[in-house]
Wavefront OBJ file of the C-alpha trace (Angstrom):
o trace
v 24.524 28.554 23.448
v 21.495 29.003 25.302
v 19.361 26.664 27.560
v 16.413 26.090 25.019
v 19.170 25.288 22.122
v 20.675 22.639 24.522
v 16.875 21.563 25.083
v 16.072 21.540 21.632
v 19.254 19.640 20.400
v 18.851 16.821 22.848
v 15.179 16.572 22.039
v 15.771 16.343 18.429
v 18.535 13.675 19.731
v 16.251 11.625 21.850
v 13.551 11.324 18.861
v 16.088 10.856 16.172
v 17.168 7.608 18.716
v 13.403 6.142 19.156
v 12.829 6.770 15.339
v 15.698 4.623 14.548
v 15.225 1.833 16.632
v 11.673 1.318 15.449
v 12.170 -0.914 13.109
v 13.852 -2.990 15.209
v 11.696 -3.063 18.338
v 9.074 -3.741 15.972
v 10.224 -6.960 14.318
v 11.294 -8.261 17.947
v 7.993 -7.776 19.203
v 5.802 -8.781 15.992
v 7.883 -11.944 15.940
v 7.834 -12.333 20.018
v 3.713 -11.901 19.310
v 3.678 -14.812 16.572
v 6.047 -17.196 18.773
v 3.806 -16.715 22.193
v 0.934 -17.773 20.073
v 2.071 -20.450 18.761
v 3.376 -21.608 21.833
v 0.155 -21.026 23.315
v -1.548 -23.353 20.879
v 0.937 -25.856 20.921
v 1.498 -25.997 24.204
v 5.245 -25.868 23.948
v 7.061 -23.851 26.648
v 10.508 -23.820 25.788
v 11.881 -20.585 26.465
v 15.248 -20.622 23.935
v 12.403 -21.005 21.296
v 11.765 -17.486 21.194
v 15.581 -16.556 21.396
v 16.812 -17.179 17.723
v 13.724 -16.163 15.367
v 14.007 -12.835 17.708
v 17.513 -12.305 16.427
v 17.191 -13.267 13.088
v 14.040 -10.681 12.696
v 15.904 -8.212 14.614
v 19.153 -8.590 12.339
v 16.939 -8.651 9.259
v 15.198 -5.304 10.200
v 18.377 -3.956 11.191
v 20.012 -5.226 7.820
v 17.047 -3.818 5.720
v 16.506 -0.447 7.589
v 20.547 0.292 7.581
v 20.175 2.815 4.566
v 17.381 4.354 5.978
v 19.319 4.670 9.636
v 22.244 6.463 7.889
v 20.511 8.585 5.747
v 18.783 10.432 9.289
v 22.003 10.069 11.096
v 23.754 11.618 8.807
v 21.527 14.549 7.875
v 21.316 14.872 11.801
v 24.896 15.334 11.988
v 25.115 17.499 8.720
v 22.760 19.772 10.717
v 24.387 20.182 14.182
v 27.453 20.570 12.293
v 26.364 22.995 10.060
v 24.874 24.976 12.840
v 27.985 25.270 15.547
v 28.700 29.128 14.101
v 24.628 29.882 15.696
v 25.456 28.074 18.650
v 28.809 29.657 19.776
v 26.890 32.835 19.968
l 1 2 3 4 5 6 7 8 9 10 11 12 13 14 15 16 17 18 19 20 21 22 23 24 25 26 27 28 29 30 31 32 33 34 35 36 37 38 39 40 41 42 43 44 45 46 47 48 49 50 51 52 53 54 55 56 57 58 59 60 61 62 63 64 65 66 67 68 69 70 71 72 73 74 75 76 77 78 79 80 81 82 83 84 85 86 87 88 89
């Protein structure tokens, strides 16, 4: 196994991770947008308020995306496994 397939496998890793959690970070932070402003024109700093719609978004995305997630994961997988006889050379 040689440097650049070590290079390339844990760049293919490290996108595969930040492609999956996407969908995630983005409901957190649409959500986190929505709640500021509307604390902003409300005037209402309480900071647990932002706490639970966060999760419940987060969950949600998480909950919706799941199929998606293990569909990648899996052909990611499928393909390091299926290409251990190239790297043992």
């Amino acid at each position: 196994m040689t440097e650049n397939m070590v290079l390339g496998l844990a760049r293919q890793a490290i996108e595969l991770t930040l492609l999956i959690s996407l969908p995630m970070l983005a409901a957190g932070l649409i959500i986190g947008l929505l709640i500021s402003i509307f604390q902003a024109v409300t005037q209402i700093q309480e900071m647990t308020l932002t706490f639970v719609p966060k999760i419940v978004a987060v969950l949600l995305a998480l909950l919706l995306s799941f199929p998606w997630i293990m569909r990648k994961m899996i052909a990611f997988t499928e393909q390091i496994i299926l290409g251990i006889p190239g790297y043992l050379k």
